[in-house]
C-alpha positions as CSV (number, residue, x, y, z in Angstrom):
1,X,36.8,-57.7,4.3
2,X,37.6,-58.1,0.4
3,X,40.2,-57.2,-1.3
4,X,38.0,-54.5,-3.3
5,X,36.6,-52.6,-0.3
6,X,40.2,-52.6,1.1
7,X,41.2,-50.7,-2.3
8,X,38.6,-48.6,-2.2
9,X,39.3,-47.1,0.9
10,X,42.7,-47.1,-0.1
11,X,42.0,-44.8,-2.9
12,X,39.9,-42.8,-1.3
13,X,41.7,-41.6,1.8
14,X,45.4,-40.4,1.9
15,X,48.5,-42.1,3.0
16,X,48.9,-41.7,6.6
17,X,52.1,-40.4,6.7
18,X,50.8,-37.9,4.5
19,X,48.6,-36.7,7.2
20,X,50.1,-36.8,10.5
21,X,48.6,-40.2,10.8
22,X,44.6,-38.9,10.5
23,X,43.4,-40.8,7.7
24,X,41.7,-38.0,5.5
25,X,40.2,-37.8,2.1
26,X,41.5,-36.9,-1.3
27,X,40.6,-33.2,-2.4
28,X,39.6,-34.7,-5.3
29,X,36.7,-36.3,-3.1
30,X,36.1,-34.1,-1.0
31,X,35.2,-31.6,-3.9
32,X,32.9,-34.8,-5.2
33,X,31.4,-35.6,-2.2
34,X,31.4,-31.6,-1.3
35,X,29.3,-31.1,-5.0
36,X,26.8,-33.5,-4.4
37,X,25.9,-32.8,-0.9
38,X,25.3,-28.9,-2.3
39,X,22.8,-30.5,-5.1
40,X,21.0,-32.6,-2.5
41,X,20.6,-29.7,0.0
42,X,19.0,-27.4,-2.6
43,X,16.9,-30.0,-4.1
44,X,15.4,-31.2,-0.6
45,X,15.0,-27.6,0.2
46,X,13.0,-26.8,-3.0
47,X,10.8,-29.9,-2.5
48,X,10.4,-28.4,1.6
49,X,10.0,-25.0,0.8
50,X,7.5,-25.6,-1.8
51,X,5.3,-28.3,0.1
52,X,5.5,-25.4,3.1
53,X,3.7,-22.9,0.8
54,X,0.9,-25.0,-0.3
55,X,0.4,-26.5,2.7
56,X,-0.2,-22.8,4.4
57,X,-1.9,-21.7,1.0
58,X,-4.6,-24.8,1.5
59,X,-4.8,-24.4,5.6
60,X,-5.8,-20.8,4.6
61,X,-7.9,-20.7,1.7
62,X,-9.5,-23.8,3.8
63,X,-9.7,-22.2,7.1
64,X,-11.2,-18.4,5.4
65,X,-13.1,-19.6,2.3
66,X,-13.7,-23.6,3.4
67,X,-13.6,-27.1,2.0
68,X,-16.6,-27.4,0.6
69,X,-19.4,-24.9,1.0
70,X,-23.3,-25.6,0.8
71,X,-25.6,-22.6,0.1
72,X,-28.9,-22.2,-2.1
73,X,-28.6,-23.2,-6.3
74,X,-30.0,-19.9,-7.0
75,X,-27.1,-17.9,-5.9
76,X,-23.7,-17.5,-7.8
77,X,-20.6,-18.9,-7.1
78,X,-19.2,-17.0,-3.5
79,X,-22.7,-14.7,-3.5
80,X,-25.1,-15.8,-0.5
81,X,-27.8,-13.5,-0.9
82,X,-30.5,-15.9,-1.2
83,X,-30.8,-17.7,2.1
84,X,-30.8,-21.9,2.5
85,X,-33.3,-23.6,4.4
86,X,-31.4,-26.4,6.6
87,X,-33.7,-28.4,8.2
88,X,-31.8,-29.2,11.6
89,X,-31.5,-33.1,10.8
90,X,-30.1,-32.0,7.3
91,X,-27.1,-30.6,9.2
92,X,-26.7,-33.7,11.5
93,X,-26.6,-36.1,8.6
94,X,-23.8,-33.9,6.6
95,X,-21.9,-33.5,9.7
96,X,-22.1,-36.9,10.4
97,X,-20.7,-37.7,7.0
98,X,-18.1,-35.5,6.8
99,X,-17.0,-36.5,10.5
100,X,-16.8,-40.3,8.7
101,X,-14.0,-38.9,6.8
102,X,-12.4,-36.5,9.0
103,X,-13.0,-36.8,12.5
104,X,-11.7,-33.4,13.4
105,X,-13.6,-31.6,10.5
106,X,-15.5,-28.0,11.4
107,X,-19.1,-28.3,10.2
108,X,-20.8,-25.0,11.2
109,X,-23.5,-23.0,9.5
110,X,-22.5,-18.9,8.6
111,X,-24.8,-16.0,7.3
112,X,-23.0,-13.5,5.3
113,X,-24.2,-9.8,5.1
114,X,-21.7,-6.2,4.1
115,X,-21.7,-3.5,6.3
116,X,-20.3,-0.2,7.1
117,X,-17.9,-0.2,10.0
118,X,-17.5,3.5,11.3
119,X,-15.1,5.1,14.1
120,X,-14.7,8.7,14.9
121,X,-11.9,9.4,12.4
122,X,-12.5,6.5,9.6
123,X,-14.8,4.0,7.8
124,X,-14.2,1.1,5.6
125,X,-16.8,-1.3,4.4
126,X,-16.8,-4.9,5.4
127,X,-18.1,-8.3,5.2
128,X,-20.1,-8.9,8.6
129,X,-18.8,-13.3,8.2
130,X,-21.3,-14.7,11.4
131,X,-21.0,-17.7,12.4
132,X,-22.4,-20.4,15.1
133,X,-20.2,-22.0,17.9
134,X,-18.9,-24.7,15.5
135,X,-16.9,-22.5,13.8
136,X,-12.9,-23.2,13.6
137,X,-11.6,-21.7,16.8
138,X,-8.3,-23.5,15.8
139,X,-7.5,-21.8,12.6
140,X,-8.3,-18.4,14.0
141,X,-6.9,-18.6,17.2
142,X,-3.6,-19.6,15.4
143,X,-3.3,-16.3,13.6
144,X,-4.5,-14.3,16.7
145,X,-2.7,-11.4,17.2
146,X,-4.4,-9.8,20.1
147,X,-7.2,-10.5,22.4
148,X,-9.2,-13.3,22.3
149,X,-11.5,-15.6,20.4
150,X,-15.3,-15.1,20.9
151,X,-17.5,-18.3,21.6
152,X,-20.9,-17.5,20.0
153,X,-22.5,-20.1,22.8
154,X,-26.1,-20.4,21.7
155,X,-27.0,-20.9,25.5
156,X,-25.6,-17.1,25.9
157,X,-27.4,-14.0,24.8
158,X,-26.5,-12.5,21.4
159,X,-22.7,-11.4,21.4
160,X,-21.3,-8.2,20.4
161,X,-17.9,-9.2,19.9
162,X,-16.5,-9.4,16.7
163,X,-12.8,-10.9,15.5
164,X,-11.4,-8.2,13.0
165,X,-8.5,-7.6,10.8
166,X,-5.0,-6.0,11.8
167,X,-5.2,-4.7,8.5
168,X,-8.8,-2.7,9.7
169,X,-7.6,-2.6,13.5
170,X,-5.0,-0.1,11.9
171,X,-7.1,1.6,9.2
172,X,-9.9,2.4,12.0
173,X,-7.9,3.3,15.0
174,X,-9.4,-0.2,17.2
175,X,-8.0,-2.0,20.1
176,X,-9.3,-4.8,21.9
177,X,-12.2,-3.8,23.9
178,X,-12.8,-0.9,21.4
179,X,-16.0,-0.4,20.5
180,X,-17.4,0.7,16.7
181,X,-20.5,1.2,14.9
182,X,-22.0,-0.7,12.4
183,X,-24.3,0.3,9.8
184,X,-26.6,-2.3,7.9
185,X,-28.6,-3.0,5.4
186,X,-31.4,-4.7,7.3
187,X,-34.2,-6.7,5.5
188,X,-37.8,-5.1,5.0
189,X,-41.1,-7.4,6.3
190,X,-40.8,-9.1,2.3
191,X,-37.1,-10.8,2.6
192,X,-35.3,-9.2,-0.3
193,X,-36.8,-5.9,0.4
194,X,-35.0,-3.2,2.1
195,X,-35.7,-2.2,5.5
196,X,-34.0,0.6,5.5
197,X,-30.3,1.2,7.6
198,X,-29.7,-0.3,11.0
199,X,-26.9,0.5,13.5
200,X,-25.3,-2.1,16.0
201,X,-22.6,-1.2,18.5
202,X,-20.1,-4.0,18.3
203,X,-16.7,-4.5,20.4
204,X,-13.7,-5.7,19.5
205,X,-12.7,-9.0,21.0
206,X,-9.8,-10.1,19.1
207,X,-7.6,-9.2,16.6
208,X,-6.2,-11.5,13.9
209,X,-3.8,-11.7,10.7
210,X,-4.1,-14.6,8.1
211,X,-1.7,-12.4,5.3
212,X,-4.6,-13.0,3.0
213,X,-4.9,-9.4,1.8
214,X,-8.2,-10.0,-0.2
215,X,-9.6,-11.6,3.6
216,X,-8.1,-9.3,5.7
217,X,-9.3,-6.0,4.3
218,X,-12.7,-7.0,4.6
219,X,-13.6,-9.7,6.7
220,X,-15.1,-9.6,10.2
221,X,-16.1,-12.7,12.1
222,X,-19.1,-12.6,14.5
223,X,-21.9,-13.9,15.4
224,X,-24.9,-15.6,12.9
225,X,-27.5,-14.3,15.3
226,X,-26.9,-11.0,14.8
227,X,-26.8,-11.2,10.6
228,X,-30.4,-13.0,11.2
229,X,-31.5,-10.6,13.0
230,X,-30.8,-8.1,10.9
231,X,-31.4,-10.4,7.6
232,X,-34.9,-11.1,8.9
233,X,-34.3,-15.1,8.7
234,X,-35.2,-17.6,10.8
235,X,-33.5,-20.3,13.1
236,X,-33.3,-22.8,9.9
237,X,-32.0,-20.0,7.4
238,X,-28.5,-19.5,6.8
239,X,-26.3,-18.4,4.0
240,X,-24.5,-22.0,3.8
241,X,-23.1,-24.5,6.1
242,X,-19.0,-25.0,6.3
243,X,-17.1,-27.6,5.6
244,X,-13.7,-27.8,6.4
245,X,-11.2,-30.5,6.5
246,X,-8.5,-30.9,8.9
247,X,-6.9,-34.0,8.3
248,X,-3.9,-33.8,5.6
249,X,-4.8,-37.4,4.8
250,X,-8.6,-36.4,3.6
251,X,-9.9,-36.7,0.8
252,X,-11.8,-33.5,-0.5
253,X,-12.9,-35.4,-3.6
254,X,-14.4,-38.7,-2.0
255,X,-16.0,-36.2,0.7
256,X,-17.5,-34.2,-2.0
257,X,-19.3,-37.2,-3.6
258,X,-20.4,-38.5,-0.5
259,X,-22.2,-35.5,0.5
260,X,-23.2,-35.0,-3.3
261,X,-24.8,-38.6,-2.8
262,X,-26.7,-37.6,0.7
263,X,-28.2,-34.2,-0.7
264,X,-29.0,-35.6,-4.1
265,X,-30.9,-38.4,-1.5
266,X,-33.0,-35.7,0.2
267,X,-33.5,-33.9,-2.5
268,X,-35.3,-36.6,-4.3
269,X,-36.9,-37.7,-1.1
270,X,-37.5,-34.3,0.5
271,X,-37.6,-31.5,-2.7
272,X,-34.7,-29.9,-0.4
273,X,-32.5,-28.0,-2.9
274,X,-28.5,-27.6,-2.5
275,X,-25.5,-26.4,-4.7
276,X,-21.8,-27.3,-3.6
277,X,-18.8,-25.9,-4.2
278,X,-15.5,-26.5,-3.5
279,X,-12.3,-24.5,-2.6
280,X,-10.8,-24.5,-5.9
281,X,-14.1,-23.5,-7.3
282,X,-14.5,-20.5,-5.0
283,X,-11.2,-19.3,-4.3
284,X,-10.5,-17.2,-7.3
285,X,-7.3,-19.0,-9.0
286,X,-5.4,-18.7,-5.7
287,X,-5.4,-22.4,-5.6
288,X,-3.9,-22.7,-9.5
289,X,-0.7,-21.4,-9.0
290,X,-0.3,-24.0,-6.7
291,X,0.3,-26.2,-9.5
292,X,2.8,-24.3,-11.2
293,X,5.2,-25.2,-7.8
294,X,5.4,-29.0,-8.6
295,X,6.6,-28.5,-12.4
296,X,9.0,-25.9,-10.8
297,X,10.2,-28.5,-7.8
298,X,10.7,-31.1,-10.9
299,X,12.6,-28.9,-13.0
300,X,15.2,-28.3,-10.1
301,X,15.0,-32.1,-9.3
302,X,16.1,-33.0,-12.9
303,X,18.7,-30.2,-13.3
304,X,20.2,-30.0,-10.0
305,X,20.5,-34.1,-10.5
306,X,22.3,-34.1,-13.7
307,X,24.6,-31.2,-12.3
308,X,25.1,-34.0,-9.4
309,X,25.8,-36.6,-11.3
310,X,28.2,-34.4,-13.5
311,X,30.5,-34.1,-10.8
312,X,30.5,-37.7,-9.7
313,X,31.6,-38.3,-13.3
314,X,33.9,-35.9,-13.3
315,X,35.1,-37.0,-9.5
316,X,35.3,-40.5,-10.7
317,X,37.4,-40.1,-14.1
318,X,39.8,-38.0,-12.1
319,X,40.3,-40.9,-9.5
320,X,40.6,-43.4,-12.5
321,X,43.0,-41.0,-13.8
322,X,45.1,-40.7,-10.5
323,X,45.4,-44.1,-10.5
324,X,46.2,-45.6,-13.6
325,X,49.6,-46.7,-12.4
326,X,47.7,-48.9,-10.1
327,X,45.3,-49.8,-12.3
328,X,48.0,-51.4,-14.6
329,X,50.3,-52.6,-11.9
330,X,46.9,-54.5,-10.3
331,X,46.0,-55.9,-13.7
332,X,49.5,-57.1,-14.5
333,X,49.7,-59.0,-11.0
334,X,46.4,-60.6,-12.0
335,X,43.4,-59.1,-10.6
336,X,40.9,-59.0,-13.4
337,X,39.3,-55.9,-14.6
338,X,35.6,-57.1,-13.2
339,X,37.5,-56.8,-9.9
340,X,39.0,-53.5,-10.7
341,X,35.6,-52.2,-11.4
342,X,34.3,-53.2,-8.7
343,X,37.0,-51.3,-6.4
344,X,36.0,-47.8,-8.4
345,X,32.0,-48.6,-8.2
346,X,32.4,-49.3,-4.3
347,X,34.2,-45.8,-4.3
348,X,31.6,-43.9,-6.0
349,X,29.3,-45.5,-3.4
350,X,31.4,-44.4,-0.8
351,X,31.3,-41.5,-1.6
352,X,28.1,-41.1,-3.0
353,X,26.7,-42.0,0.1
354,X,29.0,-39.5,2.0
355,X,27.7,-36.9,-0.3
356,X,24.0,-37.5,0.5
357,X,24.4,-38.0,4.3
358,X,26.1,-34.3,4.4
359,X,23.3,-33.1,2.1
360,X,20.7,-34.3,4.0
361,X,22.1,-32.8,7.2
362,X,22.8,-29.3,5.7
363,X,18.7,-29.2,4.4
364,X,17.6,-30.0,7.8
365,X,18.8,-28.3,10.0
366,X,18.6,-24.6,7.4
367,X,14.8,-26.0,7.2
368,X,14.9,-26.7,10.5
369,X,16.3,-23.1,11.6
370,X,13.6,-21.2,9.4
371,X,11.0,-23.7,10.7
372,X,11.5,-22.1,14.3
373,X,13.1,-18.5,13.5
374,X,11.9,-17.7,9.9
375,X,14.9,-15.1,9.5
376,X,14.1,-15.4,5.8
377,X,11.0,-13.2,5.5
378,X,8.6,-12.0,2.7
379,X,6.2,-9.6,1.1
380,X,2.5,-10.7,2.7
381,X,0.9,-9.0,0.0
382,X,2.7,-10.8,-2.9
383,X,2.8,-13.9,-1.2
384,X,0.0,-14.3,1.2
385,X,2.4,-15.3,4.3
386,X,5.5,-12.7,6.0
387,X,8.2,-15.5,5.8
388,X,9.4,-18.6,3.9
389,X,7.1,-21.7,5.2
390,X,8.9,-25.2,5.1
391,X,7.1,-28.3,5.5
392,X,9.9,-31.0,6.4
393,X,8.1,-34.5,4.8
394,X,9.1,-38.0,5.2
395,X,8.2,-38.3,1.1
396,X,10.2,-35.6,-0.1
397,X,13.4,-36.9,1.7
398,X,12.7,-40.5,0.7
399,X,11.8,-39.1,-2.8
400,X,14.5,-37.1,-3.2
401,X,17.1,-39.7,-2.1
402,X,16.1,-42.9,-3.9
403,X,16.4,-40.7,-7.3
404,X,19.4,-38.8,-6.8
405,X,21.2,-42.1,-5.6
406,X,19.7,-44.4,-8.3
407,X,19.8,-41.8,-11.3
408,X,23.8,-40.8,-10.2
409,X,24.9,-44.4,-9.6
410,X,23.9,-45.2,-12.9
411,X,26.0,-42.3,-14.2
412,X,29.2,-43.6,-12.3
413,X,29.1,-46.7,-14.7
414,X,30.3,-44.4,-17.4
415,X,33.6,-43.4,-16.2
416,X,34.4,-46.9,-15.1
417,X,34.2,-48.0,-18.5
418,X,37.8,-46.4,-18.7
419,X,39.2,-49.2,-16.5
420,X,39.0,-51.2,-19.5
421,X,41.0,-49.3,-21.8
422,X,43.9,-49.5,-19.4
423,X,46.8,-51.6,-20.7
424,X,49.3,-52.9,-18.3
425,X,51.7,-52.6,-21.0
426,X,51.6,-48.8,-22.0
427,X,51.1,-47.7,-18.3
428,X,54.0,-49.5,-16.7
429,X,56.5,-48.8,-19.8
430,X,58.6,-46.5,-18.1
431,X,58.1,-47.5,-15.0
């Protein structure tokens, strides 16, 4: 071992005899190493808290609102009023290119039509979502509070079973296996035209809670066949088609131009007219305070860093200062001053090292107990969810490591410029 790493650990522990023989460290390093373990646990817990809310933000607004959406140019942005006509090898070749990109994408059509959704003591009005049996079992089935998820098999006659709200399971008095009526605007013989009202008996299969107020106080999943019906539209009319990605590793982007390139093909080969729109487009600004996290998370990165590497300094000059004795007493026995740095730099390393070890240990495992227990909770309606997510990522911790070890290591040259100014002379006079 050289003579600088034995130094170092010389400086950093106490004398033996000091300690009953355990060799422990300094309080002065303990304090350092205790300092930037605290920043380094805050910072990694910003960057996992933060990547935990927009990844449940983005499975959400994904799994209620979708990807990417496909409906008819003449309608408005989130209005499906005007039906699309989707030949049935239209839908194979968007599924199939969507599939290219995300094997595990949904790709199911959906009609959209409001209705009025009446029990014995209440009504609320609703947004009848029905869809085919494509549609994302997965996404609802992991916010299922009750019941269970209805299949819409098109081999089955029409279901009657309908996934509602917690939110309207409460407000109208429904259980699973309740039944309640449903009022409808149905479409005249001319589609546009009314028809006048029609009633449907509907029962309650599951209920669910996504903490998406805006959702949740309206929607109610069930089946396309029965919004045809009542919409007067055929087997190739729907209100869009659904696409959304699973895959963290998709790209929503390249996706989007590669279906834009495959509708703008049939439409010049076919006349077959389609408007897209995406999640960001269509989710009402949910999605763009989203952004405002990231220049939070760098903020905290760049403060909590410089607080960091304040203390090293501060941990460091104190050693130097502790040890000036030594320092002179080392010099005048001949040990150059390179060398003499190079004891104090492999001491902040020690100890920076220590302090980012202890850091790391203290994020995970308070990530890791609100990742199973969520004792933390929060207001759903202010923030879409009823506790803290966290989303432990291999790039934050690698991320958050490499900077605070590079930036602080680079501080600790600053202090050790001291060593310098130590003169053998002066330090040793009354020695």
């Amino acid at each position: 071992m050289k003579l600088e790493r034995i130094l170092a650990d010389k400086f950093l522990h106490k004398d033996p005899d000091e300690s009953r023989g355990k060799r422990l460290l300094r309080p002065s390093v303990k304090l350092t190493v205790s300092g930037i373990a605290l920043g380094v646990s805050v910072i990694l817990l910003s960057f996992f808290i933060v990547e935990g809310f927009k990844g449940e933000i983005r499975t959400k607004v994904n799994g209620l609102i979708g990807s990417i959406v496909i409906s008819n140019p003449d309608n408005v942005y989130g209005q499906y009023s005007i039906p699309l006509e989707l030949p049935p090898d239209a839908l194979t070749a968007v599924t199939e290119t969507v599939r290219r990109a995300d094997p595990e994408a949904s790709v199911y059509t959906f009609a959209d039509e409001m209705a009025l959704f009446k029990t014995d003591s209440a009504f609320a009005g609703v947004l009848m979502h029905g869809v085919d049996s494509l549609y994302n079992r997965d996404f609802f089935g992991s916010y299922l509070k009750a019941g269970e998820l209805p299949s819409f098999r098109e081999t089955s006659s029409l279901s009657d079973g309908v996934l509602i709200s917690s939110y309207l399971s409460h407000s109208l008095s429904l259980d699973v296996g309740d039944e309640v009526t449903a009022y409808f605007r149905s479409a005249g013989e001319d589609k546009g035209s009314d028809g006048g009202i029609k009633m449907r008996r509907l029962r309650v299969s599951g209920i669910f809670d996504t903490g998406f107020e805006d959702f949740d106080h309206k929607m109610v999943v069930g089946d396309i066949r029965q919004v045809r019906n009542l919409l007067g539209l055929n087997e190739k009319e729907v209100s869009g088609v659904m696409v959304q990605l699973r895959s963290s590793e998709a790209d929503t982007d390249a996706v989007y131009e590669q279906l834009f390139a495959l509708l703008a093909d049939r439409y010049a080969n076919n006349g077959e007219r389609y408007a897209m729109n995406k999640a960001e487009e269509l989710s009402n600004g949910i999605l763009d305070w989203l952004n405002l996290l990231d220049a939070n998370v760098l903020l905290i990165l760049s403060l909590l860093t410089a607080v960091a590497g304040m203390t090293m300094i501060t941990g460091i000059v104190v050693l130097v200062m502790e040890k000036v004795r030594a320092i002179a007493t080392l010099k005048a026995l001949g040990q150059s001053t390179r060398s003499i740095k190079a004891v104090f730099r492999q001491m902040a390393l020690s100890i920076l090292l220590k302090g980012l070890v202890w850091g790391n240990l203290l994020a995970l495992v308070l990530a890791g107990i609100q990742y199973f227990w969520h004792p933390i909770t929060l207001d759903a309606s202010q923030y879409y969810m009823d506790y803290v997510p966290v989303q432990i990522s291999l790039r934050s911790l690698l991320l958050v490591n490499l900077t605070v070890f590079v930036v602080i290591y680079l501080l600790v040259l600053i202090p050790v410029v001291l060593i310098s100014n130590v003169r053998p002379s002066e330090a040793l006079r009354f020695e």
